[in-house]
C-alpha positions as CSV (number, residue, x, y, z in Angstrom):
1,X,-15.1,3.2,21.2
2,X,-16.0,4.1,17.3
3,X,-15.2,2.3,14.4
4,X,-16.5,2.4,10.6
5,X,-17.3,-1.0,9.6
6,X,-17.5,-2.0,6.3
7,X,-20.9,-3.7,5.0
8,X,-20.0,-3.1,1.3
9,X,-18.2,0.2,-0.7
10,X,-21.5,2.3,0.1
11,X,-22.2,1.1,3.5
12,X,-19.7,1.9,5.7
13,X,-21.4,2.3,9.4
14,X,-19.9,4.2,12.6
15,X,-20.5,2.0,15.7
16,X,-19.9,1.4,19.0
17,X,-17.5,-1.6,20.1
18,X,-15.6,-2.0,23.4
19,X,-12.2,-0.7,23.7
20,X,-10.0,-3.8,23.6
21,X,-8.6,-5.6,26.5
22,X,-4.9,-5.8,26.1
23,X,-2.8,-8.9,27.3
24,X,0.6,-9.5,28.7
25,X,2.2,-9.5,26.0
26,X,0.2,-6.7,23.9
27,X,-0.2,-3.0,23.0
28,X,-3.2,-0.9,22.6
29,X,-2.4,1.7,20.5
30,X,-4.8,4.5,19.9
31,X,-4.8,5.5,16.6
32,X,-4.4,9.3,15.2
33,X,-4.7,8.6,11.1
34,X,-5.5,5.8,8.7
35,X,-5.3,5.3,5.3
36,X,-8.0,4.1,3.3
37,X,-6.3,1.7,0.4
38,X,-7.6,0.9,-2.9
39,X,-7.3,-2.9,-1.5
40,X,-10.3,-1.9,1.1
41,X,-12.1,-0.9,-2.0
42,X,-11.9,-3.6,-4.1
43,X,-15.4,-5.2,-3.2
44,X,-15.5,-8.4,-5.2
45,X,-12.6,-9.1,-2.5
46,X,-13.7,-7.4,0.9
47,X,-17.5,-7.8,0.6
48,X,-16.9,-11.6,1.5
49,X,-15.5,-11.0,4.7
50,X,-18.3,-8.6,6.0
51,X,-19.2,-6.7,7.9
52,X,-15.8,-6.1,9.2
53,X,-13.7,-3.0,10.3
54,X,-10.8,-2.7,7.3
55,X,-7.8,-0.2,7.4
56,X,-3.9,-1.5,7.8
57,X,-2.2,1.8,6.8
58,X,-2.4,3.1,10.5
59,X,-0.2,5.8,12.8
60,X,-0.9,5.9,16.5
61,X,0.5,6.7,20.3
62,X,1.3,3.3,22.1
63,X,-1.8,4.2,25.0
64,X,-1.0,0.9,27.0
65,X,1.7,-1.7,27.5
66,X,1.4,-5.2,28.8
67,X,3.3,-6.1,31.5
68,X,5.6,-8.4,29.9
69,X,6.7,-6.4,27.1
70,X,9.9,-4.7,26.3
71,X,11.2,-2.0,24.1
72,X,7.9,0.3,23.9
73,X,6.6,2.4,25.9
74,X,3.6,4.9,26.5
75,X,3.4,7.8,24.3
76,X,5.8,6.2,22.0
77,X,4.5,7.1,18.3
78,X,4.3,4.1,16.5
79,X,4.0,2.8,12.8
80,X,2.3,-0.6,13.1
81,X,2.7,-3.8,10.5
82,X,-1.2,-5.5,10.6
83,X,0.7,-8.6,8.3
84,X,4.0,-10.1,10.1
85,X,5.9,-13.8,9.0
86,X,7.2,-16.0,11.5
87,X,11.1,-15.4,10.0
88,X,12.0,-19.3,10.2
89,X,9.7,-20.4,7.4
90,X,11.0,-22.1,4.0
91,X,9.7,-18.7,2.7
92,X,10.9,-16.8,5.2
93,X,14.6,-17.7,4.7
94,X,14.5,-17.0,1.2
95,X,13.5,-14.0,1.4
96,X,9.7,-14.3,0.1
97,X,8.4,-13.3,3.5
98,X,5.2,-11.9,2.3
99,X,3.9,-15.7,1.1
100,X,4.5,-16.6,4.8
101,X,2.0,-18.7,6.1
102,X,2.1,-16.5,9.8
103,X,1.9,-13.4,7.7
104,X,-1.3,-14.4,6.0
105,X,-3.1,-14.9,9.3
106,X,-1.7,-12.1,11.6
107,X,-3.4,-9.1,12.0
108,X,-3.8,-6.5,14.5
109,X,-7.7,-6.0,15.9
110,X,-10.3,-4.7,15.1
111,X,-8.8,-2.9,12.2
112,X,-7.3,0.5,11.4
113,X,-10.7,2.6,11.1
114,X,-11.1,2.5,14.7
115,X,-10.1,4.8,17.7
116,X,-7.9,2.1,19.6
117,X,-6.3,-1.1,18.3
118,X,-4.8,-4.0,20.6
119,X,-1.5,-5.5,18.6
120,X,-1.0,-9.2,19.1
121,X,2.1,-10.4,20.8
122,X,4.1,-11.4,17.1
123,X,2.8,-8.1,15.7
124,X,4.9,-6.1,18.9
125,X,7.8,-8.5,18.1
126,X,8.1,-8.1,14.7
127,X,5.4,-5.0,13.6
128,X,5.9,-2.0,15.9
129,X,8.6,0.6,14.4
130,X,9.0,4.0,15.9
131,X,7.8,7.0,13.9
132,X,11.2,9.4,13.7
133,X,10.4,12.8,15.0
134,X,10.0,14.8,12.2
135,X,7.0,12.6,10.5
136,X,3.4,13.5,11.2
137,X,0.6,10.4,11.6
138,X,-1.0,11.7,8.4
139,X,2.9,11.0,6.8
140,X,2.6,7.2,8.6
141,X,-0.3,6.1,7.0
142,X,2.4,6.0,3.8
143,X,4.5,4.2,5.2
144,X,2.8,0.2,4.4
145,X,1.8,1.9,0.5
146,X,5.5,2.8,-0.1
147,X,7.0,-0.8,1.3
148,X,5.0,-2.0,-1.3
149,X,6.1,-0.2,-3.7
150,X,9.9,-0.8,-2.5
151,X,9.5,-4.0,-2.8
152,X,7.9,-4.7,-6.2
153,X,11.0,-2.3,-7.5
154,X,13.4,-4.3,-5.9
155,X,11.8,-7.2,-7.5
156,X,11.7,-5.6,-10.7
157,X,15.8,-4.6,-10.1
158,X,14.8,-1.4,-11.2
159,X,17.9,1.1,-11.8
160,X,19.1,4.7,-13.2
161,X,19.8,3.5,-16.6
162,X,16.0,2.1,-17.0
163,X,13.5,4.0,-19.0
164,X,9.8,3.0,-16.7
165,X,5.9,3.5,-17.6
166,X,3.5,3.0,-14.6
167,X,0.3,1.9,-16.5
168,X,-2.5,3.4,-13.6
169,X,-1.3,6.4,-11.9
170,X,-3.6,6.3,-8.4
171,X,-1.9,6.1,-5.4
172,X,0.2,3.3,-6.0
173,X,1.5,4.4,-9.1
174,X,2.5,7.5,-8.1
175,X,4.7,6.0,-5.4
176,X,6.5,3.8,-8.0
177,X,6.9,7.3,-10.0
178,X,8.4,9.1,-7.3
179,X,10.3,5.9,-6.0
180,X,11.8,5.5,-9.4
181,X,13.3,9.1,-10.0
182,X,14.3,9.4,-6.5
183,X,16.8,6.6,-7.8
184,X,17.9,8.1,-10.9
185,X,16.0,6.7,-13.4
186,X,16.3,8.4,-16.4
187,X,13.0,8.3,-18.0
188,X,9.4,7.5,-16.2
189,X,6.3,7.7,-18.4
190,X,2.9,7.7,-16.8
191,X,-0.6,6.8,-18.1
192,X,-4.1,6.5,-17.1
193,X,-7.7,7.0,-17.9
194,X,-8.7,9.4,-15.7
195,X,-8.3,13.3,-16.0
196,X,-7.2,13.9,-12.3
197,X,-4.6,11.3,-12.2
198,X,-3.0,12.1,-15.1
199,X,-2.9,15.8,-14.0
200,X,-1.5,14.8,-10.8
201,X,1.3,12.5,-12.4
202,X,2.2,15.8,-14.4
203,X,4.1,17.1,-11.4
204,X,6.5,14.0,-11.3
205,X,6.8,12.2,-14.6
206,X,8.5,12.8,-17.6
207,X,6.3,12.1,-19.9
208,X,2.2,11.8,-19.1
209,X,-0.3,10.3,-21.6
210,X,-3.5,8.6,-21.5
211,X,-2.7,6.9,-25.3
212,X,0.6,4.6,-24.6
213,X,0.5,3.7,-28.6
214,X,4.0,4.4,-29.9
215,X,5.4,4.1,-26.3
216,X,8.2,1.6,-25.0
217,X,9.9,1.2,-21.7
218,X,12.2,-1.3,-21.0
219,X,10.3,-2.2,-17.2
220,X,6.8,-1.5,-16.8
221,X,4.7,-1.5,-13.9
222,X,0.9,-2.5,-13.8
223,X,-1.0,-0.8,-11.0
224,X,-4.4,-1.1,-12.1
225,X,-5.9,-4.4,-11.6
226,X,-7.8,-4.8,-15.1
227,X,-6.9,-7.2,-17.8
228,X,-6.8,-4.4,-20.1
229,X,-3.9,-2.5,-18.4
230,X,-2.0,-5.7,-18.4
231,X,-2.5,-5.9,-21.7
232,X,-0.7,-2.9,-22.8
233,X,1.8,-3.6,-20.7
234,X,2.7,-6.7,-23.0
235,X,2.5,-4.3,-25.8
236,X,4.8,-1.6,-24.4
237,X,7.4,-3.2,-22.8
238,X,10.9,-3.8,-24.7
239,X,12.6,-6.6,-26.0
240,X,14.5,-7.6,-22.9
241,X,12.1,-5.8,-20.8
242,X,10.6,-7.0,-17.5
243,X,7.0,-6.5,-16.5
244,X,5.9,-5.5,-13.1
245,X,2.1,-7.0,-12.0
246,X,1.7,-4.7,-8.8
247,X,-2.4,-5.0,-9.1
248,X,-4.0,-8.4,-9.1
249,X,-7.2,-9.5,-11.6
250,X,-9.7,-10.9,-10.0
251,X,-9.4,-14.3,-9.0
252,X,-11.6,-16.0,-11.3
253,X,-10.0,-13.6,-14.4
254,X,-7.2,-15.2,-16.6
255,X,-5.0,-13.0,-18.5
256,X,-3.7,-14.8,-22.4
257,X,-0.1,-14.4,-22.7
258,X,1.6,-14.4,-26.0
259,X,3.8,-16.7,-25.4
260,X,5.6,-16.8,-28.4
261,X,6.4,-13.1,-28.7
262,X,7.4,-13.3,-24.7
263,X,9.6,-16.1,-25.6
264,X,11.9,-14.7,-28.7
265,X,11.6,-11.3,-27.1
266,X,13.1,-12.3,-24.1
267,X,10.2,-10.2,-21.6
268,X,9.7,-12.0,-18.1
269,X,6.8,-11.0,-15.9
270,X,7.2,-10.7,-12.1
271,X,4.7,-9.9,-9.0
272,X,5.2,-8.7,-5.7
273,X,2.8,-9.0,-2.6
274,X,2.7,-7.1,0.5
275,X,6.0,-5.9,2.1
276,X,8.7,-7.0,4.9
277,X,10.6,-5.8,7.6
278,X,13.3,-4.2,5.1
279,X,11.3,-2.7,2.7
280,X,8.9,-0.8,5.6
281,X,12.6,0.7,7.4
282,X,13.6,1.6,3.7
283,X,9.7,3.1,3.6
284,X,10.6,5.2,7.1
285,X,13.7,6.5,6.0
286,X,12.5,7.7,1.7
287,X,9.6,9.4,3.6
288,X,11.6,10.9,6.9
289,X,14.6,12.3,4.7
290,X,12.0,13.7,2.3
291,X,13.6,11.9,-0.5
292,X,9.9,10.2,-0.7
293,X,7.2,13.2,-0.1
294,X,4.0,12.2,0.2
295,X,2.1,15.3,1.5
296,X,1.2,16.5,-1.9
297,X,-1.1,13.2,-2.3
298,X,-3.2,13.5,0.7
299,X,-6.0,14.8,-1.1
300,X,-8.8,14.5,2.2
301,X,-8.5,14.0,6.0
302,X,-11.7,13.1,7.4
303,X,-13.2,12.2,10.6
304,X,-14.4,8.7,11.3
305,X,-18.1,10.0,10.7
306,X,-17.2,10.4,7.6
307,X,-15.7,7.2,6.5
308,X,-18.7,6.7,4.2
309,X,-17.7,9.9,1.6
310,X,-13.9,8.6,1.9
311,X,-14.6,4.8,0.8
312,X,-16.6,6.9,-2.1
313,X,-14.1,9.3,-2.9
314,X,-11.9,6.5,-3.1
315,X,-13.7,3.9,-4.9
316,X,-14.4,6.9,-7.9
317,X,-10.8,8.2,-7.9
318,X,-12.1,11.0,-9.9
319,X,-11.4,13.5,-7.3
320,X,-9.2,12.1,-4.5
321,X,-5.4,9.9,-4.4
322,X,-4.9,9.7,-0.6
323,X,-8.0,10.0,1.8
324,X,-6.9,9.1,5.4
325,X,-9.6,8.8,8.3
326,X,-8.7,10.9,11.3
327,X,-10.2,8.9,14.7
328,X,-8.9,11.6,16.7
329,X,-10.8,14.7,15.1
């Protein structure tokens, strides 16, 4: 089978690999769409790890069933977790399932860019969910982004009566834009430095800007991983206010606080990580009931030849939000 393995963001080669061997207890799943992510972009972090074949945003058809499994059968299209906890860690029972120690070392193989994936026994148990009839693949690959997102706003206790500015307004931010008015909130500004984000984030903010100065939201929600955007954050947000770190820095990067002003202003900062079992069903039902829409993002569907050009339209984001590679075309 083909798959587009990733030697670094401008080497991204179509080879030839078996088709996976499924076990007892597995699923081979032959995937229709994948989402590249601005995670499988961020070289300083993937380059480490290669070569290897990235992609976790993934819809497929369940192709093959092992004998001992349960609950899924051929045909069956499927939404697939790659990251899944064990449930009966110290983490896992309260409720920060996403710092799981199973969840950091599950994944399904070889990766998403690839024509057919086999999904480990714990990944059928507790990763598999059922696409509703009325969402495409191309929909599905949304549905790991938006947990995310769901998840970082639940963390953030985001509500109607908050004003919100999403500092970087890529993919990620966009969801958090649409996810906040689709709960009322009553004012969402959006920022960023490039032209074609900022014109995108026109059709669903209230206010756009690429200069926040004179700006203040009472939440605010980082999702561009540079120290700089964090910094504004800290500028922006209101006394009382709540801060939102959805991108990481780079490992080695440290970010100075103000302390002091944090302190007598009363402003907390909070992260978020990955997504759980709630927030992907919440994901599936914002997206199936169209409260969610995410067609208007897919900016390029591509063959898996062409994964090259879609880790570059990515990487640039001067052209592209949503590029998702299509195995099956």
């Amino acid at each position: 089978m083909r798959v587009a393995t990733y030697y670094s963001n401008s080497d991204v080669r179509v080879e030839e690999i078996p088709v996976p061997t499924v076990g007892a207890r597995e699923l081979l799943v032959k995937v229709h769409a994948s989402g590249i992510c601005g995670s499988d972009v961020m070289e300083w972090y993937r380059i480490k790890k290669a070569p290897r074949v990235l992609g976790h945003e993934i819809a497929g058809e369940i192709v093959e069933v092992g004998d001992e499994v349960g609950g899924h059968d051929v045909g069956d299209r499927v939404f697939v977790s790659h990251h899944v906890p064990c449930g009966s860690c110290i983490y896992c029972e309260s409720g920060h399932t996403s710092v799981c120690d199973t969840l950091r070392s599950t994944n399904f193989y070889p990766g998403g860019f690839a024509e057919y994936v086999r999904i480990p026994a714990i990944n059928v148990e507790k990763g598999v969910y059922n696409l509703p009839s009325s969402m495409s693949y191309s929909q599905g690959v949304f549905i790991e982004p938006l947990a995310c997102v769901v998840r970082g706003q639940r963390f953030l206790d985001l509500g109607p009566d908050d004003t919100v500015m999403v500092i970087g307004s890529g993919i990620s931010g966009l969801l958090h834009i649409k996810l906040a008015k689709s709960l009322g909130v009553k004012k969402v500004t959006a920022t960023d430095i490039k032209d074609f984000r900022l014109k995108m984030a026109e059709s669903y903010a209230d206010v756009v800007t690429r200069d926040i100065s004179g700006h203040h939201a009472g939440k605010v929600i980082v999702c561009a991983g540079a120290s700089s955007a964090m910094e504004s954050a800290l500028e922006v947000v209101d006394r009382g206010g709540r801060i939102l770190l959805f991108a990481p820095l780079k490992p080695d990067e440290r970010l100075p606080l103000p302390v002091w002003d944090m302190w007598k202003d009363e402003v907390s900062l909070v992260t978020s990580y990955a997504a759980c079992d709630h927030d992907i069903r919440t994901a599936i039902e914002l997206i199936s009931s169209g409260r969610v829409v995410v067609d208007d993002m897919i900016t390029h569907e591509l063959p898996l030849e062409e994964a090259r050009e879609g880790f570059r339209l990515t990487a640039s984001g001067d052209s592209s939000l949503k590029v998702i590679l299509r195995p099956d075309l």
